[in-house]
N, C-alpha and C positions, 0 to 999 in steps of 0.2 A: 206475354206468357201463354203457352198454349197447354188448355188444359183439356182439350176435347179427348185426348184418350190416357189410359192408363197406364202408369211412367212401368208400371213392373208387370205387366200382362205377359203370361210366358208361354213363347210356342217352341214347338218341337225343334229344331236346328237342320231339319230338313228342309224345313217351313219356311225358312229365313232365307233372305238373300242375302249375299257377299257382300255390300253398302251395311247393311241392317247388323250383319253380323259384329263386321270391326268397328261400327260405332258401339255396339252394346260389348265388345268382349274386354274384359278387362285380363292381360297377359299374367298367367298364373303358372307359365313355366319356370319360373325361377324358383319354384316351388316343386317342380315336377322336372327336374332337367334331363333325365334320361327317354322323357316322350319324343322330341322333338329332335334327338341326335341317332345317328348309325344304332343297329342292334335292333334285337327283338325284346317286347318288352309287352308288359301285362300290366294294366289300368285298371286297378280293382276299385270297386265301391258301391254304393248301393244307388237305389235309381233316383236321379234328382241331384249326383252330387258334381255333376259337371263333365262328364264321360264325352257325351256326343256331342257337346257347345267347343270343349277342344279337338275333336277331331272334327269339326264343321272349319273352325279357324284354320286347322291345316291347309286343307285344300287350296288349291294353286288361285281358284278365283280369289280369296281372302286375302293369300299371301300376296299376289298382284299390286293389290290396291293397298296392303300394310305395307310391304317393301318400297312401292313404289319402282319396280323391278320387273322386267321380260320375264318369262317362263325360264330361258336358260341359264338366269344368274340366279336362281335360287339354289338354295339348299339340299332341295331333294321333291321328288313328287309326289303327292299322297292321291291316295284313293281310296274314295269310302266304299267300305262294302257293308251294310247292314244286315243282319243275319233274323232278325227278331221276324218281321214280317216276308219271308222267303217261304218255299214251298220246298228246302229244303232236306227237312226232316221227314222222309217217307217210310212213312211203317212198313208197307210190304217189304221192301230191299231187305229188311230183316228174317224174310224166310228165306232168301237165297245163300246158300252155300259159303262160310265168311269168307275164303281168299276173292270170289265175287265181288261179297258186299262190300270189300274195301275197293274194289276197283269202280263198281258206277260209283261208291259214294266219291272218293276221290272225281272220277269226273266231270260228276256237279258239281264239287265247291269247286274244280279249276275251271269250268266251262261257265259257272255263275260268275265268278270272279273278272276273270276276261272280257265278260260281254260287259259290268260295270267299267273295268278299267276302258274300254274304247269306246264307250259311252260316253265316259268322261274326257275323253282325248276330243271326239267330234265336236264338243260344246269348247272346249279351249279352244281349238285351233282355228273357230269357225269367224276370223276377222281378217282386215286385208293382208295383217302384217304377215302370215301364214298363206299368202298366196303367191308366192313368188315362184318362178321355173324348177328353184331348189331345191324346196321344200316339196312342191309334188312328188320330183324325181326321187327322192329321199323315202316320202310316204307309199311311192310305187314301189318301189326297192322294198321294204318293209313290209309292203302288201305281197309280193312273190314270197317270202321268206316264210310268211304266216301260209300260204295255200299250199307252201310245201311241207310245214310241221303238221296243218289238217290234212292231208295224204297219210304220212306217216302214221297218222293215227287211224287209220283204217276210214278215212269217212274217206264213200265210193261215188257221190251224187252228182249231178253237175253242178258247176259254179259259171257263171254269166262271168262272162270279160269284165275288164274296168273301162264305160267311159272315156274315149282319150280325154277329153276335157274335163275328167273326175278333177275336184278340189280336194283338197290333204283334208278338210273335215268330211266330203261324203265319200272317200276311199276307207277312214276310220271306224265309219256309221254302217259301211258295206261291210267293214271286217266284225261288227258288233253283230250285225245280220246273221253273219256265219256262223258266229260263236252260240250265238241265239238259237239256231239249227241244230248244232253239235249236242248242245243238254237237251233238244226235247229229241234226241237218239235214246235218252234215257226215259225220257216224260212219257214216249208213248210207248216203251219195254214197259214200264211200270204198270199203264194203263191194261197192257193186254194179261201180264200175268195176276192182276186184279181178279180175274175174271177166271182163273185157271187154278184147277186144285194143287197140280205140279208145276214148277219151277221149267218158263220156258227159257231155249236157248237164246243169247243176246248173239247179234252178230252185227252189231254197227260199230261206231268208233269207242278209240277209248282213248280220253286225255288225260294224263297224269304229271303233275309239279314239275318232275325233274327235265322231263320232253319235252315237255309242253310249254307251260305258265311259267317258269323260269327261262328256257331260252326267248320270249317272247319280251319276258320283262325286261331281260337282259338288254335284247338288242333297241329297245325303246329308247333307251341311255345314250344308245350313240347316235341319236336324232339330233340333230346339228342344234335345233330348237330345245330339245331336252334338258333338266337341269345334268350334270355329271354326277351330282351326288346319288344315294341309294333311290328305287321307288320304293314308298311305304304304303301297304296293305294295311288300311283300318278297318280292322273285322271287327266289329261292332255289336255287343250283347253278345260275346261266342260261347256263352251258358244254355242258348238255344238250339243247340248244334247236338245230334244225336250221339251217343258213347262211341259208335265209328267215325263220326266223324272230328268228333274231338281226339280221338287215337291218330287219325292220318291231319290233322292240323298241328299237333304234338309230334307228329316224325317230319312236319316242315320245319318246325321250330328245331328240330335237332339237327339238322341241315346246316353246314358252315356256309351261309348264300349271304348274313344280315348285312354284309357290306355292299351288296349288291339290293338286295332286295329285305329288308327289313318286315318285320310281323309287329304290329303297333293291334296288340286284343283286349279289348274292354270286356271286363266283365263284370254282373252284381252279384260276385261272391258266392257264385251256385256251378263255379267250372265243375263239370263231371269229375275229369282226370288228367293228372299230368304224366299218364305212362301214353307211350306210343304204339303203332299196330306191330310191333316186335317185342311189347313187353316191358322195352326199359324203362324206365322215367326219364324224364327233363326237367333240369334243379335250376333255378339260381341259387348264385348269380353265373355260371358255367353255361347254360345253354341259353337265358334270359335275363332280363334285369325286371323287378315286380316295383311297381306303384301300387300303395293304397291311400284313396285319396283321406279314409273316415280317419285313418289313422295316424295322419298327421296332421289334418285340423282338428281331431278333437285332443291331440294332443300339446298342441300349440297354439290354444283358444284364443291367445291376443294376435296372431299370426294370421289367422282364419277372421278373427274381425275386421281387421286392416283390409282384408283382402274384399271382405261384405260390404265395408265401408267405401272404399274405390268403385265396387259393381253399383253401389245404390247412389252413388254424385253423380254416375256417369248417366245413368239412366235418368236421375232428376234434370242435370244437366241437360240432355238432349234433348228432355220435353219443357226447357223454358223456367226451369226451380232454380234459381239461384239461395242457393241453401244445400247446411251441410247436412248427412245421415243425422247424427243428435239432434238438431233443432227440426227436422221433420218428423224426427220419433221421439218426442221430447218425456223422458220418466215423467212422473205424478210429484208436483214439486210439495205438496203436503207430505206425502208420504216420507219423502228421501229428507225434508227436514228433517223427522221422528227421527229415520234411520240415522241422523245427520249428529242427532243429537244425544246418540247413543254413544255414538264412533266417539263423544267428545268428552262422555264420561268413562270411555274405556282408555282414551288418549294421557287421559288428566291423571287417572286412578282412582278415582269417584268410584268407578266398578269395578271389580276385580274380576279378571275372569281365571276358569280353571287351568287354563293351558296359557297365560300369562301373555296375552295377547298385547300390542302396547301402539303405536304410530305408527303401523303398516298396512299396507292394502289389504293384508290379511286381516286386519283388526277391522276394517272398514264391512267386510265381506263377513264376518264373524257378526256384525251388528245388524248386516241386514238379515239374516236368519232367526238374530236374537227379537227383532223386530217381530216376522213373522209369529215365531215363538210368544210372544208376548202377546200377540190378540187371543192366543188359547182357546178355552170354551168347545163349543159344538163346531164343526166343520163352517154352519152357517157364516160364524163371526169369520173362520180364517176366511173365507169367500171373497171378504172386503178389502183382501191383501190385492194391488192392482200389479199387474203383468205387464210392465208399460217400460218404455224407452228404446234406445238403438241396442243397448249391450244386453238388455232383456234378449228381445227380437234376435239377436247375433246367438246369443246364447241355446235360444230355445231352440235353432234352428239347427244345432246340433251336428256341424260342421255339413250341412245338405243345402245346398246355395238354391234347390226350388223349393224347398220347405221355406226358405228364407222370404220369396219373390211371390210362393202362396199367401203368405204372412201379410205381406205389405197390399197384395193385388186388392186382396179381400178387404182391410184396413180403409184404402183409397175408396174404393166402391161406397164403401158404410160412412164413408167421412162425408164425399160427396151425396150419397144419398139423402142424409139427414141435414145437411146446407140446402137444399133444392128441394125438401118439405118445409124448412123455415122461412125460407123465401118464397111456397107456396101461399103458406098459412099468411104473411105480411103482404101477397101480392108485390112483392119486388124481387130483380132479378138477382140471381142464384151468387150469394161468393164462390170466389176462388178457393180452391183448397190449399191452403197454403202450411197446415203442419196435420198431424193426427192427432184428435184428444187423448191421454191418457187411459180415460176410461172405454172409449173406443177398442182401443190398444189390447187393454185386458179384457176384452169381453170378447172381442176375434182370438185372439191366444187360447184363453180357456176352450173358447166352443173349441179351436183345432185339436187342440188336445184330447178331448172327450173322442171327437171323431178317430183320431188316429188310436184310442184306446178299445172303444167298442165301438164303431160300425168298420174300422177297418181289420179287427182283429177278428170280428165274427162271420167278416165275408172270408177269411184266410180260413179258419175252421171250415165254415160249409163247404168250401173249396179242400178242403183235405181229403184227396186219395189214400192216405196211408193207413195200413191195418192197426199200426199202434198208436195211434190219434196222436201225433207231434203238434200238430196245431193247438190243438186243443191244452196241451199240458203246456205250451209258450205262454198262452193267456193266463195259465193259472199261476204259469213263475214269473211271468211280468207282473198282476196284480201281487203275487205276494213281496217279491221283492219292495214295489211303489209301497205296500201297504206297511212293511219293514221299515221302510229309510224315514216312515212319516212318523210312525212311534221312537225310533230313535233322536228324530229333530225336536219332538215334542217334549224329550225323554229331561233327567236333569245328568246324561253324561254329558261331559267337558268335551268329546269329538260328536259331535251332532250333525255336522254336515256330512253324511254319506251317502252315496248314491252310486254303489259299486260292490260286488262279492268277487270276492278272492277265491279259489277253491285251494284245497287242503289238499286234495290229491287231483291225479290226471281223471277227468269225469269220463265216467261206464259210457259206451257205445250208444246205447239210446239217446243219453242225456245228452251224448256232446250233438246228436243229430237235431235235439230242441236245440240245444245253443246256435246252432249253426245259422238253421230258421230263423232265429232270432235275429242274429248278425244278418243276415241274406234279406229282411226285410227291414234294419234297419231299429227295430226293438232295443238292440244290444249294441256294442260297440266294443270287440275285442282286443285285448293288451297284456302285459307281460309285465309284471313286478316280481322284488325281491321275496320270495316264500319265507317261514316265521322262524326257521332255523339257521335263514341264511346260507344256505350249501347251494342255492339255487333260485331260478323264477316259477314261479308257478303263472296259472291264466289268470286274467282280469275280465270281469262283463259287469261295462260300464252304461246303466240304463238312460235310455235314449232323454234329451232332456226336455225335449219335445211332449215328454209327458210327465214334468214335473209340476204343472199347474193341475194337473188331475189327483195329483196326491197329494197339492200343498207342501210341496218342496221349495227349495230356492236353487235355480237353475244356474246363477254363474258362478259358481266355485264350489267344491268340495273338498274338504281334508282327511278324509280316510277310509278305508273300505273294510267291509263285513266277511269275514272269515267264514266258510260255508261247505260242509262236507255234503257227498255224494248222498249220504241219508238225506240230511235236510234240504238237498236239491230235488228228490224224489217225494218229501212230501210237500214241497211248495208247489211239484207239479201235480199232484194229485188231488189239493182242496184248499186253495188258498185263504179263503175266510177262517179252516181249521190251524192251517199253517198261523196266519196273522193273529189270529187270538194267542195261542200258545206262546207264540213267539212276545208277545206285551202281556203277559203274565210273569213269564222267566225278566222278561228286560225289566219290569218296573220293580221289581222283586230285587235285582240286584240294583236297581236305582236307588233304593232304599238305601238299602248297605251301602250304595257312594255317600249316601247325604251323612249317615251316622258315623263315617268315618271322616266325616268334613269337607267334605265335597259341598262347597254351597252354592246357590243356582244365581246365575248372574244378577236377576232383579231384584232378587231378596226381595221388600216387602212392597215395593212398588211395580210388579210383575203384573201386568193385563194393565195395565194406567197407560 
C-alpha cells in the first residue's frame, strides 16, 4: 500500500497531466450531457465545483488515452482557453471610441484564442504518426490558407518562408508565432496611448470571428487527421472578461456556427451580460443550452453523493486503499447509536412526533436533529455533537467536489500527523492510515466552517469596492439567517429542520445584488419553489451547508423553509445580532402558544438524557 502521498491533495487541472487526469476523473457527463455534444453552452457554478477538471478531460490528450482512439475518430476537438489569468481585460481600450473598442477588443480574444488553438495543435501532432508526406502537405496547405486570411486583415510585416523540411507540429508552432504577432499589434497600440492624453490612430491588423477565427477553425475540420465533428472553444472563467468583451462573445454565441464550431463557457455565476454589441440578448435554450452544476447536486443530494463516493474509491484506489468512502470516513458509532436509538423509539411509537414521522428515512434524519436537539444547554454542550462520516462530509460539502477534497486533504494530513507523533513518543515506526477517526473528522469540519464563515467572509468585505457595502450586508444575512435556522432547530416546532428562506415577493434591486454575491461565492445556493398562494414560484436561498456546523445545525436533510419579506431581509442585512434576538423572542413566544395548544416536544421528560 503506498501511503507516502495524499489520496485527495488537489491541484489546479492545468497542473495535471493527461495519465493523472483520466486516472483521477470520474465521468460526470451523464449528469451534464449537453457539455460534451454539438451547441453552445454555459457551465455555471461556483469555484471548486468541477468547471475546469471537465474541461481539462475534454481535451484530445485525455480523450486519446480514454477512448483509446486517433485524433480523427473522436467526437470533436476541444480547446482550452483560460481567460482568468490573461492580459485581457485592458482598461485603456475603454477610452477609445466604442465602435473601436469592439474591434481591438474582438481581436484579442480571436488573436488570444488562435495562438492557444495552434498551440495546442503543435503539442498533438508533435509524434511520428503526423509525420507522413500527407500530413505536411495538408499542414502546408493550411499554412497558405492562414497567411492569406493574416493579409486580409491588414497585417503588412514580413513573414519568413516555411522550411521545406518544416514538420506539420513546427508549421503549427510557426502559425502560433504569427498569431502571437498579430495581438501584440494591439499590445503595443495600447502601450503607446498609455502614455497619451488623446486617442492615437491604430493602423495595424484587425481580426475578427467571422474572417478570421471561424474560417480558420472551419478549415481545421477538414485535416484528414482532424476529428469531423465540431471544434469546441472552452472559455474558461469567462466572468473575467470585460462588459465588451462579454458583448462580442455574446454576438458569437448568437452566431448559427455551433455545428461547426461550438462555445463550451464556464462561469462562477458573475457573467456580466447576456446582451450582445447590438443590443439584443441571447436566451436559452434558442441561442444556448445552460448547466448549473450547484443546482443539481444540491438538488439531488443522493445523486451528488454517489457521484463523491465514485471520485473518493478512485482516488483511494489508485494510492493502494483497498476500502470504501464509508469505512474510510467511518460516523462516530457512539453517537449514531444514541441517534439509532431514537429512530427506534419513533419506529416503535414509544415517541410521538408532531408531524407523525414513522419507518422512513425521513424519521431516521428527523432523529438525528432530534439528537442534536437534545444535548440543548449553552452552545458549549452542542459542541460535542461530532461532524463525522462519508454522508456528513458529502453533505457539508454542499454539492462543491473541492470543498469535498479540502475536507479529506486536511483530515489525511491530521490523521497522519498524529500516528507519527504516537509512533514518535513509542519510538516505533509510524502506522498506516488506514481510516479517519471520527473526532478527527469533526474537529477538521468545524475549524472549515469557522474559516469559510469569518476569515473568508471578512477578506470578501475588505475586498469590497462597492459604495453600498454588499459584502458587508452578506455576512450580516448569512449570520442572521445561520443564527435563525439554529433557534428554530432548538425551537419546540414540529418543522425544525430548515435551512432555507423563501421570499414573499420578487427582492428590491440591492438586495437581490447581496443575494447574488451570495450565490457567486457560494454562501447561498439558489432555487425555485411553489409560492404560499400557489398561483406561482417564488426564489429559494438555500444556505450553504458548509456552514452548518458553525450554527449547530444538521447538514443532511431539511424539511421546510422560512418565509421572509424584503423588510425582514433588509434588517437581517443591517445587524444580525438585532435581527437574531428579535427574531427568538417572536419565535419562542409563538412556541409557547404550540405547546399550550398541544404541540408536545418530542422528549417529553427525558429531553437532554
Amino acid at each position: 500500500m503506498n501511503i507516502s502521498s495524499d489520496p485527495f491533495a488537489v491541484q489546479t487541472p492545468e497542473d495535471i497531466s493527461a495519465e493523472d487526469t483520466v486516472e483521477l476523473f470520474v465521468d460526470v457527463f451523464a449528469d451534464f450531457k449537453r457539455v460534451p455534444k454539438p451547441g453552445h453552452t454555459f457551465l455555471n457554478g461556483p469555484r471548486g465545483s468541477g468547471k475546469s477538471m471537465m474541461f481539462r478531460f475534454m481535451l484530445p490528450d485525455c480523450q486519446e488515452i480514454k477512448q483509446e482512439k486517433k485524433l480523427r475518430e473522436h467526437d470533436y476537438y476541444a480547446i482550452y482557453v483560460p481567460i482568468k489569468q490573461t492580459s485581457l481585460n485592458i482598461v485603456d481600450l475603454e477610452r477609445i471610441q466604442r465602435h473601436a473598442n469592439l474591434l481591438l477588443n474582438e481581436h484579442l480574444l480571436v488573436t488570444y484564442i488562435a495562438t492557444r488553438t495552434f498551440n495546442s495543435l503543435s503539442k498533438i501532432v508533435n509524434s511520428d504518426f503526423y509525420s507522413s508526406p500527407e500530413v505536411n502537405q495538408e499542414t502546408v496547405n493550411f499554412y497558405n490558407f492562414f497567411i492569406q486570411k493574416v493579409r486580409e486583415s491588414g497585417y503588412d510585416k514580413v513573414i519568413d518562408s516555411l522550411p521545406d523540411d518544416a514538420s506539420a507540429s513546427k508549421i503549427f508552432e510557426e502559425i502560433e508565432n504569427i498569431c502571437f504577432r498579430l495581438k501584440n499589434d494591439v499590445d503595443r497600440y495600447v502601450r503607446s496611448i498609455s502614455f497619451s492624453e488623446e486617442p492615437l490612430r491604430y493602423n495595424d491588423s484587425i481580426c475578427v470571428y467571422l474572417d478570421f477565427l471561424y474560417p480558420l477553425l472551419d478549415r481545421l475540420r477538414q485535416l484528414s487527421f482532424m476529428p469531423t465533428g465540431p471544434i469546441f472553444l472552452l472559455i474558461d472563467d469567462a466572468d473575467n472578461l470585460s462588459t465588451t468583451q462579454t458583448l462580442i462573445l455574446n454576438t458569437w454565441v448568437s452566431y448559427r456556427t455551433s455545428a461547426r464550431v461550438s462555445l463550451k463557457i464556464s462561469t462562477q455565476l458573475n457573467y456580466l451580460t447576456f446582451r450582445t454589441s447590438s443590443g439584443i440578448t441571447i436566451d436559452s435554450p434558442h441561442d444556448f443550452n445552460e448547466v448549473n452544476i450547484a443546482t443539481l447536486y444540491t438538488s439531488q443530494k443522493d445523486h451528488y453523493r454517489d457521484r463523491m463516493c465514485a471520485i473518493v474509491e478512485k482516488r483511494l484506489s489508485n494510492s493502494g486503499f483497498d476500502i470504501s468512502a464509508y469505512e474510510f470516513f467511518p460516523a462516530d458509532k457512539v453517537q449514531t447509536g444514541k441517534i439509532d436509538a431514537i429512530y427506534d423509539k419513533i419506529k416503535s411509537g414509544e415517541i410521538s412526533t408532531p408531524d407523525a414521522y414513522r419507518a422512513t428515512d425521513k424519521s431516521y434524519r428527523y432523529a438525528a436533529s432530534e439528537y442534536l436537539k437534545s444535548l440543548g444547554g449553552p452552545s458549549k454542550s452542542r459542541m460535542t455533537f461530532l461532524y463525522a462520516g462519508f454522508r456528513d462530509m458529502a453533505d457539508i460539502s454542499s454539492g462543491i467536489i473541492r470543498h469535498f477534497l479540502e475536507l479529506a486533504s486536511r483530515m489525511y494530513s491530521a490523521e497522519r500527523a498524529a500516528l507519527e507523533k504516537a509512533a514518535k513518543i513509542k519510538a516505533h515506526e509510524s502506522e498506516q492510515v488506514l481510516s479517519i477517526n471520527p473526532s478527527t473528522q469533526s474537529r477538521i469540519i468545524r475549524n472549515y466552517s469557522e474559516e469559510y464563515l469569518h476569515e473568508d467572509l471578512d477578506k470578501l468585505v475588505s475586498d469590497d469596492s462597492t459604495s453600498t457595502g454588499t459584502a458587508l450586508k452578506l455576512r450580516n444575512l448569512i449570520n442572521s439567517m445561520g443564527g435563525m435556522f439554529e433557534v428554530i432547530l432548538f425551537s419546540e416546532s414540529s418543522t425544525r429542520r430548515v435551512i432555507s428562506i423563501a421570499l414573499t415577493h420578487n427582492p428590491e434591486p440591492d438586495i437581490q445584488e447581496v443575494l447574488k454575491l451570495g450565490v457567486r461565492y457560494g454562501y447561498l445556493q439558489e432555487s425555485t419553489l411553489s409560492n404560499r398562494e400557489g398561483t406561482g414560484r417564488t426564489r429559494r436561498y438555500t444556505l450553504s451547508r458548509r456552514l452548518a456546523p458553525s450554527f449547530n445545525l444538521i447538514a443532511e436533510s431539511f424539511a421546510g423553509d422560512k418565509f421572509i419579506t424584503n423588510s425582514d431581509l433588509r434588517a437581517a442585512m443591517k445587524d444580525y445580532k438585532s435581527f437574531v434576538a428579535k427574531f427568538k423572542t417572536k419565535w419562542l413566544s409563538e412556541d409557547k402558544l404550540r405547546k399550550e395548544n398541544g404541540q408536545q416536544t418530542l422528549f417529553k421528560d427525558d429531553e437532554n438524557n
